[in-house]
MMTF fields as JSON, N, C-alpha, C and O atoms, coordinates in Angstrom:
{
  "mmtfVersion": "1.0.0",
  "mmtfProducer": "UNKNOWN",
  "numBonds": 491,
  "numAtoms": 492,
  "numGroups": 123,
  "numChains": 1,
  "numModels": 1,
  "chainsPerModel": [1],
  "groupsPerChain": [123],
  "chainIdList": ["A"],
  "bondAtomList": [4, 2, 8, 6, 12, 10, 16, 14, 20, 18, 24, 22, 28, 26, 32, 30, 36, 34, 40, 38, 44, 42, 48, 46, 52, 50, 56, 54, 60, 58, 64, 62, 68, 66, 72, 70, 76, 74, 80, 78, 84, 82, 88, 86, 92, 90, 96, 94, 100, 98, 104, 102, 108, 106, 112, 110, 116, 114, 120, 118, 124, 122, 128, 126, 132, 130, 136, 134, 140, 138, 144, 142, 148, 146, 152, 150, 156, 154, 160, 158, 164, 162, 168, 166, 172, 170, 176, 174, 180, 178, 184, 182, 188, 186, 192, 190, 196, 194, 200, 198, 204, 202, 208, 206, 212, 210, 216, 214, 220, 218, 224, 222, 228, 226, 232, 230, 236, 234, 240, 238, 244, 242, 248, 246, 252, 250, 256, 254, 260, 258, 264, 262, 268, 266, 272, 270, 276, 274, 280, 278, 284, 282, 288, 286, 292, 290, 296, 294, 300, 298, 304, 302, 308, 306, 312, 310, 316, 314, 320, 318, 324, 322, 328, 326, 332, 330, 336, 334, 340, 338, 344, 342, 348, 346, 352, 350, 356, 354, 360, 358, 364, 362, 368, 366, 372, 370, 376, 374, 380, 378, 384, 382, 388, 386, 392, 390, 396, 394, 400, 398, 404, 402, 408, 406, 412, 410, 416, 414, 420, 418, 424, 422, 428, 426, 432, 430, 436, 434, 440, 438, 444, 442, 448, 446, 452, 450, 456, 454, 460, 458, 464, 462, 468, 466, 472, 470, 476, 474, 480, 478, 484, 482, 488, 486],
  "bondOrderList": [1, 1, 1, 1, 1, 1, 1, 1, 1, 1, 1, 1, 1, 1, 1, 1, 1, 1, 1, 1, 1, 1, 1, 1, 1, 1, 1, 1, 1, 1, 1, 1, 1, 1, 1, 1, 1, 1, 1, 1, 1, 1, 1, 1, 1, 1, 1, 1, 1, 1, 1, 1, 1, 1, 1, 1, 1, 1, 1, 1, 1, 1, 1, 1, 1, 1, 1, 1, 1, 1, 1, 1, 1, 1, 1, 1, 1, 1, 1, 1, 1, 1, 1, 1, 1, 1, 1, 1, 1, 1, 1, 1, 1, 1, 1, 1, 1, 1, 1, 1, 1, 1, 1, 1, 1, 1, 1, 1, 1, 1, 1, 1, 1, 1, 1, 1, 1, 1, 1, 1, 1, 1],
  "groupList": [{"groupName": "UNK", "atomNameList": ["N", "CA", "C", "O"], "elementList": ["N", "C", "C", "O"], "formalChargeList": [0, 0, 0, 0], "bondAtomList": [1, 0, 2, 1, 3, 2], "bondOrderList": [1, 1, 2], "singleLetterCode": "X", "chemCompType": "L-PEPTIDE LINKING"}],
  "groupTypeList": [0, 0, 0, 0, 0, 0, 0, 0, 0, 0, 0, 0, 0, 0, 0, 0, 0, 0, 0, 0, 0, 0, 0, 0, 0, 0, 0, 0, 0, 0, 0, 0, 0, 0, 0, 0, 0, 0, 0, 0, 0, 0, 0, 0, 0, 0, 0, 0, 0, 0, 0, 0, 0, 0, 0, 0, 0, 0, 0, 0, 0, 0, 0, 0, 0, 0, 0, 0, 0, 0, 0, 0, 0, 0, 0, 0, 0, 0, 0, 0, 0, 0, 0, 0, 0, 0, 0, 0, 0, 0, 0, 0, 0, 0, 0, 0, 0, 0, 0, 0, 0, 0, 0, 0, 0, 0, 0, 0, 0, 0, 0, 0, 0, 0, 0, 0, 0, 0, 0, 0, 0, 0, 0],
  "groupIdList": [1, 2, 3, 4, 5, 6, 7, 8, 9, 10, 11, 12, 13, 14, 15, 16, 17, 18, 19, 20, 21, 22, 23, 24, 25, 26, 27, 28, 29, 30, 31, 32, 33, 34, 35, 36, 37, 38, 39, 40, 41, 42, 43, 44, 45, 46, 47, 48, 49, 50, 51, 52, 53, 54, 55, 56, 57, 58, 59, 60, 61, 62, 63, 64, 65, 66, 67, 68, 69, 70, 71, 72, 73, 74, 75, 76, 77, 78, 79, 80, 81, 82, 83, 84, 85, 86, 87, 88, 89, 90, 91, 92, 93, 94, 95, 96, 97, 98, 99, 100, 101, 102, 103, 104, 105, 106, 107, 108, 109, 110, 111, 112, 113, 114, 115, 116, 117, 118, 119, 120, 121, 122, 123],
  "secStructList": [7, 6, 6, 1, 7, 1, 1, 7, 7, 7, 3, 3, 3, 7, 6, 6, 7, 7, 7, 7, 1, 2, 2, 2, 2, 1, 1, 6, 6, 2, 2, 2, 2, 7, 7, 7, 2, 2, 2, 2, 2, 2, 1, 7, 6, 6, 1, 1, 7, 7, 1, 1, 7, 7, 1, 3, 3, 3, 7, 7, 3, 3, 6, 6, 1, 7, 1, 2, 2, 2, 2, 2, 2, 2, 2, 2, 2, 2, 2, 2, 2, 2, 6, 6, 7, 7, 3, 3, 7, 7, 3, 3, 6, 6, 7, 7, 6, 6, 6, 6, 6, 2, 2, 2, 2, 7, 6, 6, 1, 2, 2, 2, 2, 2, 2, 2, 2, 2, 2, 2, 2, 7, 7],
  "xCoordList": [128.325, 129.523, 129.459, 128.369, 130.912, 130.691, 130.285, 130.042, 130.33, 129.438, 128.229, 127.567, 127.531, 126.438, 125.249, 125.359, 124.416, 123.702, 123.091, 123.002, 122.597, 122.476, 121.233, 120.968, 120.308, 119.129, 118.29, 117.076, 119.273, 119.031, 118.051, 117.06, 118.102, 117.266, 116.325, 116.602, 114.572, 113.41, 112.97, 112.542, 113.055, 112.401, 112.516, 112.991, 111.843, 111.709, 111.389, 111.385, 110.827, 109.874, 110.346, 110.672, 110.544, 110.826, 110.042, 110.031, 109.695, 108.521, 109.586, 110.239, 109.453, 110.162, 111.675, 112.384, 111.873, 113.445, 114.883, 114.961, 115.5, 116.975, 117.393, 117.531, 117.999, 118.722, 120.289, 121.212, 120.195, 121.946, 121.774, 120.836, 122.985, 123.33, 123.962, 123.817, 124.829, 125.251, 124.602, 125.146, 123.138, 122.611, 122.356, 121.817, 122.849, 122.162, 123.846, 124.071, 125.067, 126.227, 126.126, 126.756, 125.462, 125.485, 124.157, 123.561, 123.821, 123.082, 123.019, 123.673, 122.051, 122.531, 122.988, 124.16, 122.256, 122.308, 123.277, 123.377, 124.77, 125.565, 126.545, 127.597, 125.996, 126.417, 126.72, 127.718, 124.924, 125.172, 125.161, 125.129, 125.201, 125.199, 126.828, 127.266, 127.604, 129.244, 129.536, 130.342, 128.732, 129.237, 130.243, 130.452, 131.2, 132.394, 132.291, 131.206, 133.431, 132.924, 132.669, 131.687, 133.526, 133.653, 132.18, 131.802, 131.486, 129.908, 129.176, 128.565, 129.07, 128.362, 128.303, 127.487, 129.208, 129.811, 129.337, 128.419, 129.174, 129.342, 127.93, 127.711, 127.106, 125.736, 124.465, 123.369, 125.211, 124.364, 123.665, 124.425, 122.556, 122.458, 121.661, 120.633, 122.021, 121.719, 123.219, 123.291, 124.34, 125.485, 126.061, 127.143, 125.101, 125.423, 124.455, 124.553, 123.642, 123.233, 124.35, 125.369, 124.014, 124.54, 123.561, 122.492, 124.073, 123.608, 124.251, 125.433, 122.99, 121.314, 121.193, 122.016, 119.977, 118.942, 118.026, 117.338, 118.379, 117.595, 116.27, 115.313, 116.099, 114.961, 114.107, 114.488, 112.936, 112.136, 111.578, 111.028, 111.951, 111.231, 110.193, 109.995, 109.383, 108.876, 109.057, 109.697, 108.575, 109.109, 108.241, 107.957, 107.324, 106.609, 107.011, 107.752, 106.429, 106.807, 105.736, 105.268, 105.399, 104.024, 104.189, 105.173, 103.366, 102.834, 103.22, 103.457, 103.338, 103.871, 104.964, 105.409, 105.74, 106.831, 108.045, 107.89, 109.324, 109.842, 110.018, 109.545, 110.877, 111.192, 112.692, 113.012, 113.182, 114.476, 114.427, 115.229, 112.841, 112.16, 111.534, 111.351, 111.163, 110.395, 111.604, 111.403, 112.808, 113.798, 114.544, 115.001, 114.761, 115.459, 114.674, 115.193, 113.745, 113.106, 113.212, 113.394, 113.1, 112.931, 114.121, 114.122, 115.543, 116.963, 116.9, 117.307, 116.403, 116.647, 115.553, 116.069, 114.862, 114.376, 114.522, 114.303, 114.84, 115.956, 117.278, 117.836, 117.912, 119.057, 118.465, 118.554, 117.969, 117.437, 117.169, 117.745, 115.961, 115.969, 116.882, 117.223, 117.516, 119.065, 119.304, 119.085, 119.839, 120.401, 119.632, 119.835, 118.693, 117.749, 116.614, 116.02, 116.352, 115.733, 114.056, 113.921, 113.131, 111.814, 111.698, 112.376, 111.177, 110.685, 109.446, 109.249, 108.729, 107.106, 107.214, 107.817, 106.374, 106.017, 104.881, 104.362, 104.289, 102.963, 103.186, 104.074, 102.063, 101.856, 100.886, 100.013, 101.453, 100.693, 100.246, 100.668, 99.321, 98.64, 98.515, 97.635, 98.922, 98.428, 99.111, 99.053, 100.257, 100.759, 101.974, 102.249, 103.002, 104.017, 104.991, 104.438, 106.03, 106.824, 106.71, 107.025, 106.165, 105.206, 104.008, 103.872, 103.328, 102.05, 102.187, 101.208, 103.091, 103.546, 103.844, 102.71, 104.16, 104.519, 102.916, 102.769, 102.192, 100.6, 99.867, 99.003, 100.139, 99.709, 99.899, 98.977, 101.101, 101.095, 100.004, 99.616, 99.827, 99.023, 97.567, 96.88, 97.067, 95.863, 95.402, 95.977, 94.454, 94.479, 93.636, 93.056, 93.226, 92.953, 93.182, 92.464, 94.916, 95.593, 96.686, 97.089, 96.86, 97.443, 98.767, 99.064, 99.844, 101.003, 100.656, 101.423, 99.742, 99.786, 99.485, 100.221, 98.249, 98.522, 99.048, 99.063, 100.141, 101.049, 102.566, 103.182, 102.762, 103.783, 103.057, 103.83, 102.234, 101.633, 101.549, 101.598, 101.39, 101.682, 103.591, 103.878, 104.379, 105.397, 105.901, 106.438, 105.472, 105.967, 105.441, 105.794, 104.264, 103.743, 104.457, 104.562, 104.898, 105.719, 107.183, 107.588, 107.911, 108.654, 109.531, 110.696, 107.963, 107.923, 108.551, 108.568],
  "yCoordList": [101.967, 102.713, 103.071, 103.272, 103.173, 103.0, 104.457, 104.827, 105.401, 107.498, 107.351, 108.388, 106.102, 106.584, 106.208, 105.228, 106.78, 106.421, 105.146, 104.412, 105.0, 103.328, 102.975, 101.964, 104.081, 104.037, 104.446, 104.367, 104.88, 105.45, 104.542, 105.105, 103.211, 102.723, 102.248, 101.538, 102.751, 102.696, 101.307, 100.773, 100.495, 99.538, 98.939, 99.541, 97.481, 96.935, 96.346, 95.35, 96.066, 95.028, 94.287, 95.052, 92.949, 92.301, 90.89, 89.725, 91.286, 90.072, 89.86, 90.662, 87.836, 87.055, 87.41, 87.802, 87.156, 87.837, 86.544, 85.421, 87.08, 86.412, 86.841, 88.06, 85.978, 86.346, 86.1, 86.654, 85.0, 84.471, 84.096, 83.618, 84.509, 84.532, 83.326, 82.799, 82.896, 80.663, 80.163, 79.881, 80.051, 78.835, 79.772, 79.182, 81.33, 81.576, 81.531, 81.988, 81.137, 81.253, 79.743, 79.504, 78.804, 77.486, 77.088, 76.011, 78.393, 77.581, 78.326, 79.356, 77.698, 78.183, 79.498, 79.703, 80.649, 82.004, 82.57, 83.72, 81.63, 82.207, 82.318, 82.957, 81.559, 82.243, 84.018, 84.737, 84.257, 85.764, 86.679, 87.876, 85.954, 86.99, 86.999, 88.148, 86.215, 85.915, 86.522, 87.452, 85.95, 85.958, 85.766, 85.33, 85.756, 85.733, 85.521, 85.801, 84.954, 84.418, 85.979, 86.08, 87.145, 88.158, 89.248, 90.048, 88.622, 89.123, 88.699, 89.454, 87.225, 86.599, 86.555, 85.934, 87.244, 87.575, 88.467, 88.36, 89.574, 90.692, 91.408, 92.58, 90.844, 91.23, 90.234, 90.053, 89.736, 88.485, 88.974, 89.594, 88.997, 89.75, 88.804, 89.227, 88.007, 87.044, 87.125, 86.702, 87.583, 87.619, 89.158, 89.47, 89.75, 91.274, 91.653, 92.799, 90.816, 91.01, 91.425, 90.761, 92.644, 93.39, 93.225, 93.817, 92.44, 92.609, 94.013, 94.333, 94.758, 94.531, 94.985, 95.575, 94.666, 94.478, 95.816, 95.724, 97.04, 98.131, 97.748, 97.267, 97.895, 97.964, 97.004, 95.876, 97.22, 95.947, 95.579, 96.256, 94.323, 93.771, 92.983, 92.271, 93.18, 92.084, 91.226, 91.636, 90.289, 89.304, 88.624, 87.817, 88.841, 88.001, 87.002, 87.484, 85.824, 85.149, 83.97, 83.233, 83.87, 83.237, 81.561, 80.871, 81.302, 79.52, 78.774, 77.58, 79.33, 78.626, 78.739, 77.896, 79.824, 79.867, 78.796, 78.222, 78.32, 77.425, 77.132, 77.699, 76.021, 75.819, 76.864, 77.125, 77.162, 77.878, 79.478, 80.002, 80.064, 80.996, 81.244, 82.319, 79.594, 79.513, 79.123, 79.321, 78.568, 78.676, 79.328, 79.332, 80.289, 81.031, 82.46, 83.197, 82.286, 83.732, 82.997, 83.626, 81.987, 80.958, 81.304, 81.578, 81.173, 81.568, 82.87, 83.055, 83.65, 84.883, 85.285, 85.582, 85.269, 85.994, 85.165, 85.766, 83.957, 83.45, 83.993, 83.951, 84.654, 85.022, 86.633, 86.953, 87.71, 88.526, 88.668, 89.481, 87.628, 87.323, 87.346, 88.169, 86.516, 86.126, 87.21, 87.375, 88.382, 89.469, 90.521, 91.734, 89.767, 91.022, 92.002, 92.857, 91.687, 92.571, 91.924, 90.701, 92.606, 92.558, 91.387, 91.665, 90.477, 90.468, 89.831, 88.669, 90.345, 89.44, 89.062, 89.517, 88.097, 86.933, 87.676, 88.196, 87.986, 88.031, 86.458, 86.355, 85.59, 84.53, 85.325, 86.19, 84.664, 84.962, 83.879, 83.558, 83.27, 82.387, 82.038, 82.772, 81.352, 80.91, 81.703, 81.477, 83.249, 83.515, 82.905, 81.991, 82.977, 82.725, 83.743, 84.839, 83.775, 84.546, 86.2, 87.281, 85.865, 86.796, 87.828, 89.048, 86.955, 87.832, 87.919, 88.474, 87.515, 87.705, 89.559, 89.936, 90.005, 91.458, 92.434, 93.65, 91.736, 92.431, 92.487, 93.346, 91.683, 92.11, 93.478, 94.167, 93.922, 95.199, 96.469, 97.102, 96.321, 97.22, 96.738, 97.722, 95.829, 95.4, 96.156, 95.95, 97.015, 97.545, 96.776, 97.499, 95.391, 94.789, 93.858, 92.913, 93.864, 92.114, 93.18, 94.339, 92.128, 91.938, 92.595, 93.588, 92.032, 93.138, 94.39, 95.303, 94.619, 96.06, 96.589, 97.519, 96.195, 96.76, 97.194, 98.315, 95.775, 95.835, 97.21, 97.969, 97.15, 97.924, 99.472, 100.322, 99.715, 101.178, 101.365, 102.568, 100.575, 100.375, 100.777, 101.843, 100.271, 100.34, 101.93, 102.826, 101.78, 103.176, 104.34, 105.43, 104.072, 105.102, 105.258, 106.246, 103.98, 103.672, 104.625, 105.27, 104.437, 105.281, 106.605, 106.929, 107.143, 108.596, 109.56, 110.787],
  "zCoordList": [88.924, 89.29, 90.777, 91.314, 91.621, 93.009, 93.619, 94.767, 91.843, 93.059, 92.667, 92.689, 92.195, 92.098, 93.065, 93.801, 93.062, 94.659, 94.51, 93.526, 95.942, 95.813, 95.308, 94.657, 95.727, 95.509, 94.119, 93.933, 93.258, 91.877, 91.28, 90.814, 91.182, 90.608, 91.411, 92.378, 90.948, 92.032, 91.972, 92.995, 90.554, 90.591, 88.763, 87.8, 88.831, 87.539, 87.128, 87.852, 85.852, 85.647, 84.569, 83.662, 84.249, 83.174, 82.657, 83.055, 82.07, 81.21, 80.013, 79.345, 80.016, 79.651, 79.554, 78.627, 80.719, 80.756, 80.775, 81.274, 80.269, 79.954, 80.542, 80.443, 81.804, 82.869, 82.918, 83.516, 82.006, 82.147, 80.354, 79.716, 79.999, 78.184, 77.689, 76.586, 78.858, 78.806, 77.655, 76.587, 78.003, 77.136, 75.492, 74.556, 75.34, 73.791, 73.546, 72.425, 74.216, 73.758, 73.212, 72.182, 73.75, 73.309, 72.758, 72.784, 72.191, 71.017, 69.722, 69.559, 68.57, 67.014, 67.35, 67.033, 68.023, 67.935, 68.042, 67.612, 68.939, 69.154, 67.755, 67.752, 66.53, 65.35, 65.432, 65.386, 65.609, 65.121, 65.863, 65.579, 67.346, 68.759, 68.79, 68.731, 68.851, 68.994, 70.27, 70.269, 71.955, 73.252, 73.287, 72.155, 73.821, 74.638, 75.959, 76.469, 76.872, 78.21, 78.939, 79.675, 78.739, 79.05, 79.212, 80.068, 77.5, 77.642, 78.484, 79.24, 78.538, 79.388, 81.174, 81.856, 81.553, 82.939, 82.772, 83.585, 82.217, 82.555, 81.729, 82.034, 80.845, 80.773, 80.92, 80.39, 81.884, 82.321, 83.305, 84.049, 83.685, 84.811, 86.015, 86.543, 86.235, 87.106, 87.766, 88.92, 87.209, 87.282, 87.926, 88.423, 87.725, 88.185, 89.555, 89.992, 90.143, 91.078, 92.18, 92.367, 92.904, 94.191, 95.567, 95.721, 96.368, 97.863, 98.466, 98.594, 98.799, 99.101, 97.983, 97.282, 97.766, 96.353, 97.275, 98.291, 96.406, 97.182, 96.14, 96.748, 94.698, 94.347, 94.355, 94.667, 94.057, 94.084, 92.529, 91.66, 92.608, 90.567, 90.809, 91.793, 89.643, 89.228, 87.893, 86.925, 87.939, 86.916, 86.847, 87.732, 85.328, 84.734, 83.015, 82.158, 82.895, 82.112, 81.736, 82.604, 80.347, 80.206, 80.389, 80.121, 80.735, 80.826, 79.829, 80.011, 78.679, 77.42, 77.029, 76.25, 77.455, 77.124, 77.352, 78.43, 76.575, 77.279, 78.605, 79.59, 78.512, 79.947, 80.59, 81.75, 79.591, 79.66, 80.46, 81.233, 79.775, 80.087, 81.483, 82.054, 82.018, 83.212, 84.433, 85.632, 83.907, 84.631, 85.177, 86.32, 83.758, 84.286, 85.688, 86.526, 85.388, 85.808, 87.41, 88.453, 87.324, 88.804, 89.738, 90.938, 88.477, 88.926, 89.669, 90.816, 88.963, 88.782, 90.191, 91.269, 90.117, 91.594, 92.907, 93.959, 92.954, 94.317, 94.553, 95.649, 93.199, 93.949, 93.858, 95.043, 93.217, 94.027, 95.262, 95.984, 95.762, 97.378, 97.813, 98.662, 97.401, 98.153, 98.562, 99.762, 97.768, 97.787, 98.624, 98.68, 99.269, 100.329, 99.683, 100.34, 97.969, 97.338, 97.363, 97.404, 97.341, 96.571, 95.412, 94.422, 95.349, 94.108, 93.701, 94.056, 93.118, 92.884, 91.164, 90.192, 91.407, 90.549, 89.922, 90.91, 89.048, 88.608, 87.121, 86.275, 87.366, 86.279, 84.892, 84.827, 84.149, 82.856, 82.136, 81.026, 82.82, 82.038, 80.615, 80.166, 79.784, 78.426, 77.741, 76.533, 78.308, 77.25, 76.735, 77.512, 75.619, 75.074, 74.696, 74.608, 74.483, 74.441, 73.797, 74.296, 72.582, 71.864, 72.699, 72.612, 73.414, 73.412, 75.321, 75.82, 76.183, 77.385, 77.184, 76.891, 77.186, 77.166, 76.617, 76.741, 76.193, 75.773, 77.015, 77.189, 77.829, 79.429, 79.764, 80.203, 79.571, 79.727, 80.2, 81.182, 78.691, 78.243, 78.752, 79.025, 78.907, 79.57, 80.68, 81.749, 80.645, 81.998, 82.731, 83.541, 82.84, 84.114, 84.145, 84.473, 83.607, 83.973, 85.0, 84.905, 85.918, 87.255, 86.946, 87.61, 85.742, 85.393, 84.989, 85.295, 84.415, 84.486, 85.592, 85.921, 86.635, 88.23, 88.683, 89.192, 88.589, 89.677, 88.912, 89.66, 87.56, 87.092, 87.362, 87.805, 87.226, 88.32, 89.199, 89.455, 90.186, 91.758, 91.641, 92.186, 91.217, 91.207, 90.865, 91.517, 89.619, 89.513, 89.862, 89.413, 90.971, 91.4, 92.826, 93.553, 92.971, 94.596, 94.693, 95.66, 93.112, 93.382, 92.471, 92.242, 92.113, 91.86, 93.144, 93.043]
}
């Protein structure tokens, strides 16, 4: 919304992230998801990117995961850049869609580091 400050949001992190909703409108799922072009514009969020990109993300996504998974995240933080924002890569080796987000909690894998670095950046 255009009163809210620009800076409200400090930062973010998304492991295995769906950036654009296109390809689950065209496939089985869109049985029981039922997108509309209207959803897909508009909670797409590869699609909602704002220049400047005040916060900074990161975006992790495992080695095994599809290719759809490794694409999109590819999409998704070039046009971040684009947009003048932050964004780091942390890799997750060997995980899959499932067990990509158990990094987390790891306290000496590199996403969890780095997601405390972050949110300690902007406390």
């Amino acid at each position: 919304a255009a009163d809210l400050p620009a800076d409200l949001l400090k930062g973010a992190v998304s492991v295995s992230g769906i950036y654009d909703l296109t390809p689950i409108r065209l496939s089985y799922q869109q049985e029981v998801v039922r997108l509309d072009d209207e959803a897909v514009r508009t909670c797409s969020p590869i699609r909602r990117i704002a220049a400047p990109c005040a916060a900074p993300v990161i975006c992790a996504v495992g080695s095994e995961e599809t290719e759809e998974f490794l694409r999109q995240q590819n999409e998704f933080v070039t046009a971040w850049r684009t947009g003048g924002g932050e964004a780091r890569v942390v890799d997750l080796p060997g995980r899959n869609h499932f067990s990509a987000v158990d990094a987390l909690g790891e306290t000496d894998h590199s996403l969890h580091a780095a997601t405390c670095a972050l949110a300690s950046a902007g406390a």
